[in-house]
N, C-alpha and C positions, 0 to 999 in steps of 0.2 A: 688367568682365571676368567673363565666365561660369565657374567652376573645377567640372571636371566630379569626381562622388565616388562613383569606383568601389564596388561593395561587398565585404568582409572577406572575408567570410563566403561561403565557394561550396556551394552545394547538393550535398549526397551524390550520387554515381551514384545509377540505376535499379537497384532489387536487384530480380535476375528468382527469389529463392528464392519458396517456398509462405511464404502468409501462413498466421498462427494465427486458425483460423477462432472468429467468434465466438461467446462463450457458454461456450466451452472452457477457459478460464483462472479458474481456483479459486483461493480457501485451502484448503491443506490442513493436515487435523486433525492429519494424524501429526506434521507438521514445525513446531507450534505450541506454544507454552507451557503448563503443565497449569489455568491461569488464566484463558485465555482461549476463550470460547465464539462461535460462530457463530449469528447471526441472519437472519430475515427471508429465508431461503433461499443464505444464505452473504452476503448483502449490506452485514450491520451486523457487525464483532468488536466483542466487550464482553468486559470482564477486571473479576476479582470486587475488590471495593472493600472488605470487610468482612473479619474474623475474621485480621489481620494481613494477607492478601495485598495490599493496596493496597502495600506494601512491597516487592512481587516487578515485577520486569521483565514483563511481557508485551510477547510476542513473537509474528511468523506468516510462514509462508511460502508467494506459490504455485506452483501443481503445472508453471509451465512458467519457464525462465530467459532468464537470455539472453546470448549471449559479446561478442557485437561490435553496431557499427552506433548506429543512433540512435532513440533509442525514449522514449516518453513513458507516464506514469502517472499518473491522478490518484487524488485520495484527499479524500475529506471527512471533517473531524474534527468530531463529534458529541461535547457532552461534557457530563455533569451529573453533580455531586459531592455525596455527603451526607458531610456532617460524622459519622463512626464514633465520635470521644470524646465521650460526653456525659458531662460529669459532670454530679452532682446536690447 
């Protein structure tokens, strides 16, 4: 007996608004932690590791949101840590 298996999941309508053209979607500096710096032409965020702030949250936000709908982002975490206690 063949059991047919509908799918769950039904594809969003067609959203006929303006896409966010790209290129246009940044961090921006204003709405970021006073920790963390922008690299590589906004590419890489890096937060200072040293002098107590590895204790701070770093944070960022960017310059466009978004209310509704279905929307995806990705992100690559980059990470190398130097050990700040040395004792001697």
């Amino acid at each position: 007996e063949i059991v047919s298996k509908e799918e769950t999941e039904k594809d969003a309508a067609t959203d006929s608004r303006p896409k966010v053209a790209a290129g246009t979607v940044e961090i921006s500096s204003s709405d970021s932690t006073v920790n963390v710096f922008k690299s590589n032409g906004g590419q890489i965020l890096t937060s200072l590791m040293a002098g107590g702030w590895q204790y701070m949250l770093a944070g960022a936000r960017a310059n466009v949101g978004l209310t509704s709908g279905r929307y995806l982002f990705e992100v690559r975490l980059l990470e190398l840590h130097f050990r700040a206690d040395v004792t001697q």
